[in-house]
N, C-alpha and C positions, 0 to 999 in steps of 0.2 A: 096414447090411443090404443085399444087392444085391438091384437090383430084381427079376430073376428071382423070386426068393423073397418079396418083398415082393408081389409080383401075384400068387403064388399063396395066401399067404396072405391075403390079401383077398378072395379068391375062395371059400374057403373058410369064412371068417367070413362072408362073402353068407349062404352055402348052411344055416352055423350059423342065424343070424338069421332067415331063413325059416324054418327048422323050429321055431324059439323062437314067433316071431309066432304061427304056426299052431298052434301048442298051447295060446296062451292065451286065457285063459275069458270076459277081459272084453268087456261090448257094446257099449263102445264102439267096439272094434276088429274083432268077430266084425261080419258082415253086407258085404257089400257085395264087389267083390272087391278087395285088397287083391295089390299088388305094389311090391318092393323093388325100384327101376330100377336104382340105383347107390349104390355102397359107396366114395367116397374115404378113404384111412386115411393120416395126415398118417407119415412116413416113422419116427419115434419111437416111435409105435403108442402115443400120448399121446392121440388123437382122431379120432373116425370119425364122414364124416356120411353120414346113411343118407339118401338121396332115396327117397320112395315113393309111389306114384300109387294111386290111390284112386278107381274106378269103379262107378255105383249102388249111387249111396247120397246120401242126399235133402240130408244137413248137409254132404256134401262132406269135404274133404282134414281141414279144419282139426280137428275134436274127434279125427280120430286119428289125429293129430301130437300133440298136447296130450296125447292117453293114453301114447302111446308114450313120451314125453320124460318122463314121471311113470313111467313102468316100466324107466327107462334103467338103473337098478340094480340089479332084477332080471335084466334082461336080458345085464347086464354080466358079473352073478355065472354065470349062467348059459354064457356064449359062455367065460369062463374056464374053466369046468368041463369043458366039453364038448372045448375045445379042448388042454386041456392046456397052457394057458400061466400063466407064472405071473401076469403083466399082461395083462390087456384094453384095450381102448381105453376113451374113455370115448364113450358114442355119443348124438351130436344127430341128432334125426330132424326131414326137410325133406319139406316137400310138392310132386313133381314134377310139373308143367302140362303136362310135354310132349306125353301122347296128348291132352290138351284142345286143347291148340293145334296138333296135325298135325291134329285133325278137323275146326277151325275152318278151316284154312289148303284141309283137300277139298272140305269146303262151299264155303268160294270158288272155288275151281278149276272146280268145277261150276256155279255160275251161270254163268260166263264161259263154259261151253261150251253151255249152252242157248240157241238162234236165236233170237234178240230180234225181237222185231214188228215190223214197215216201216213205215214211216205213209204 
């Protein structure tokens, strides 16, 4: 598959998966806000892993990751449907740190720039 075509369907599987997440009922997943940072899909379109960040929300990333990866088969059947393909990937969902750790990384930046007392 060339990669032109290979990004763009990946791009569009994202765009699938969002509107999947966002339809569904469970509370584990409903609450907080919820976003799909990145979509690798190994070149065979054998395996997708979903990175997703996860802000306010008290239990954090982990319960929904754990719901996700328990709905990976609905989800599946779903992104098939929708997409028209006759294979879906099969999709592991990850929990991405990165806005945790760019707000950690400002918060430092920031003490560093407030004038520290003389003695």
């Amino acid at each position: 598959m060339p990669s032109k075509n290979h990004g763009r369907m990946a791009q569009d599987m994202k765009r699938e998966l969002i509107a999947i997440i966002g339809e569904m009922k469970d509370p584990r997943i409903t609450g907080g806000l919820l976003t799909v940072t990145r979509l690798d899909v190994t070149p065979d379109l054998d395996v997708a892993k979903v990175y997703i960040s996860v802000l306010g929300r008290e239990g954090g990333a982990d319960p929904v990751v754990k719901a996700l990866n328990k709905a990976s088969g609905h989800i599946r059947t779903e992104v098939s449907r929708r997409m028209h393909i006759r294979k879906a990937p099969r999709f592991v969902f990850c929990k991405d740190d990165g806005a945790a750790y760019a707000a950690h990384i400002n918060e430092l930046l920031r003490d560093l720039e407030e004038p520290q007392p003389e003695e």
